[in-house]
N, C-alpha and C positions, 0 to 999 in steps of 0.2 A: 483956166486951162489946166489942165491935169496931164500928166504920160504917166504910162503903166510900162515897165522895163520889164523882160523877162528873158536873160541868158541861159541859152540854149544848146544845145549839144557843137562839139568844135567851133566855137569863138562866134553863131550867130548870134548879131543882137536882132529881135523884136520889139518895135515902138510902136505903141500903140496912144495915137493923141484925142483925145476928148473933148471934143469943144461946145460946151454947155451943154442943156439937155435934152435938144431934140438934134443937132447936127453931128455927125460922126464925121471925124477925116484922119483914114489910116496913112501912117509914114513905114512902108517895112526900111529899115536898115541892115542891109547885109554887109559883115565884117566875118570873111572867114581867115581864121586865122590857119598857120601851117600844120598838116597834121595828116592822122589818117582817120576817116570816117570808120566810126565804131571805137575808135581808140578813146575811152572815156576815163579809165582808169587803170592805173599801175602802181610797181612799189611804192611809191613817197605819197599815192593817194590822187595823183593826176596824172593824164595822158601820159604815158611813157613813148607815144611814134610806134606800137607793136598792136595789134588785136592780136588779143590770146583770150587765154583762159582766164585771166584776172577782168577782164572785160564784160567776157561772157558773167563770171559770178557777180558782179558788181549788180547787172543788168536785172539776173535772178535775184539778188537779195532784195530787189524794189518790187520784182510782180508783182501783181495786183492791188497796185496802191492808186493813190490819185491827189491830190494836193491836199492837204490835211492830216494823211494818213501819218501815223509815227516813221512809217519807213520811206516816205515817200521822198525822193531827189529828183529834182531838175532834170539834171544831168541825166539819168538813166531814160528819160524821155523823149527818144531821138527822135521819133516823128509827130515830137511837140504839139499829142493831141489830147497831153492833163490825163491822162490814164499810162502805167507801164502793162504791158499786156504784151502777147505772143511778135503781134507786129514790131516792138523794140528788141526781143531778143531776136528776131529771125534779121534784121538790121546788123547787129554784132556780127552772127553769126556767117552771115552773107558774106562780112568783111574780113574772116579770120584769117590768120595768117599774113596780112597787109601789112609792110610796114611803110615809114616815113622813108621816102629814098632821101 
C-alpha cells in the first residue's frame, strides 16, 4: 500500500491511497486550518491572516508553471489542478482585502 500526501493551499490535506495495481480507493482528508483564503503568503514568508498585494505577487511569480517547473510551488496552486494559471490569481484576487477576524 502506498499514499501520496500533497499539502495544499490553507492547511488542506489530500490523501490519496493505492491499493495494488488494478484497485484504487481514494481517502480525501480535509484539515482546514484558521486563516483566510487566498492568504498564502506574507512578510516571514507564510500566511500573514491579510490577502494583499504580497499574496497576489507570490501567486504571479508562480504563473505558468506546473510541478517540475523551477518556479513551481504548491502552495500558489489554490485550485490544486498542478498548473498556476489565471484561475489561481483570480482566486487571490477575489479574496483581497480579507482578513483573519
Amino acid at each position: 500500500m502506498r499514499a501520496l500526501e500533497r499539502k495544499v493551499a490553507w492547511g488542506t490535506m489530500l490523501t490519496l491511497i493505492v491499493v495494488g495495481m488494478l484497485a484504487l480507493t481514494t481517502s480525501i482528508q480535509l484539515v482546514m486550518a484558521p486563516g483566510v483564503p487566498g492568504d498564502v503568503y506574507g512578510p516571514e514568508g507564510k500566511p500573514d491572516g491579510k490577502v494583499d498585494g504580497r499574496d497576489i505577487a507570490f501567486v504571479a511569480g508562480c504563473f505558468a508553471t506546473k510541478p517540475g517547473d523551477a518556479r513551481w510551488n504548491a502552495t500558489a496552486d489554490l485550485n490544486v489542478d498542478l498548473k498556476i494559471d489565471g484561475r489561481d490569481l483570480w482566486f487571490v484576487a477575489s479574496n483581497f482585502g480579507k482578513t483573519d477576524p
